[in-house]
N, C-alpha and C positions, 0 to 999 in steps of 0.2 A: 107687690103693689107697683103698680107704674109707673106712682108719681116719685117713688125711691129711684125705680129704676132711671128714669131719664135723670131725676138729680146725679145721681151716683156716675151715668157716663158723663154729666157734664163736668163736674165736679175734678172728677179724674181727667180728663182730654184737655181741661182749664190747667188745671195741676201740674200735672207732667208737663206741657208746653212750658210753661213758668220755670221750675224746676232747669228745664234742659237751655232754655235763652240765658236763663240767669248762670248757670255753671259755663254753660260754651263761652260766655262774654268775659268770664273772671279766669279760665283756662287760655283764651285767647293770645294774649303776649308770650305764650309757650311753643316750642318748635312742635311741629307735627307729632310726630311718636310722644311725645310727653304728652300732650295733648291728647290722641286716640287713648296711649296706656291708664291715662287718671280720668278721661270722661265716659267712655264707655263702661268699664267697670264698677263706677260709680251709680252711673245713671241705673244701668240695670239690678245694682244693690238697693238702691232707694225703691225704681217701679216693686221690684220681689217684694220688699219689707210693709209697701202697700197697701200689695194683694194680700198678703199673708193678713194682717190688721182687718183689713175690710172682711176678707173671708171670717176671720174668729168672731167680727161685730158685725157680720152678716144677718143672724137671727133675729137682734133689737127690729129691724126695719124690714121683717118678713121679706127680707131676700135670702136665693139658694146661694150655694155656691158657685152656681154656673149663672147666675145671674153678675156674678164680681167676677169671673173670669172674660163675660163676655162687656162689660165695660173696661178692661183693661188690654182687650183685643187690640184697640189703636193704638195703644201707651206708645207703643215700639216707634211706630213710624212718626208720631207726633214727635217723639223726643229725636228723632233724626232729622225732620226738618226743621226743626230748632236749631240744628246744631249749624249754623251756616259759617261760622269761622273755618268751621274741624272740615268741613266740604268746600270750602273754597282752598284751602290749602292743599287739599287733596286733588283739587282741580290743577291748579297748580305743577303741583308734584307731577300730573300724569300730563302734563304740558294741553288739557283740556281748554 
């Protein structure tokens, strides 16, 4: 159904941006590497646990499972431009 489908990408692309502003902002008073090593690993534990949820209650709302991988397609890059702390420090660091 399409109208799952457009929920379900906005839903996710809402989510995940939230998700990744809210943790970059509370990792922020953290040096660089403690910040890369606890945000990245996170974020990507959280997006996985997602997909994985969405995918099992895929069926409920007549979506496939390539229907929930391709709403999760941006997760990545919305959770990186979130993260403008952990990239401004990076900027930084490479004297950018």
């Amino acid at each position: 159904m399409l109208q799952y489908r457009i929920a379900l990408i906005l839903a996710i692309s809402i989510g995940i941006l939230l998700i990744s502003i809210i943790f970059d902002r509370i990792l922020a008073p953290l040096p660089l590497v403690v910040h890369f090593l606890i945000f990245v690993p996170v974020v990507v534990l959280i997006v996985d646990e997602a997909r994985q949820y969405t995918k099992e209650n895929a069926d409920m709302y007549k979506l496939r499972a390539t229907d929930v991988d391709g709403a999760f397609f941006f997760a990545a890059p919305l959770a990186a431009l979130a993260a403008s702390s952990l990239f401004a420090k990076m900027r930084s660091l490479l004297g950018a």
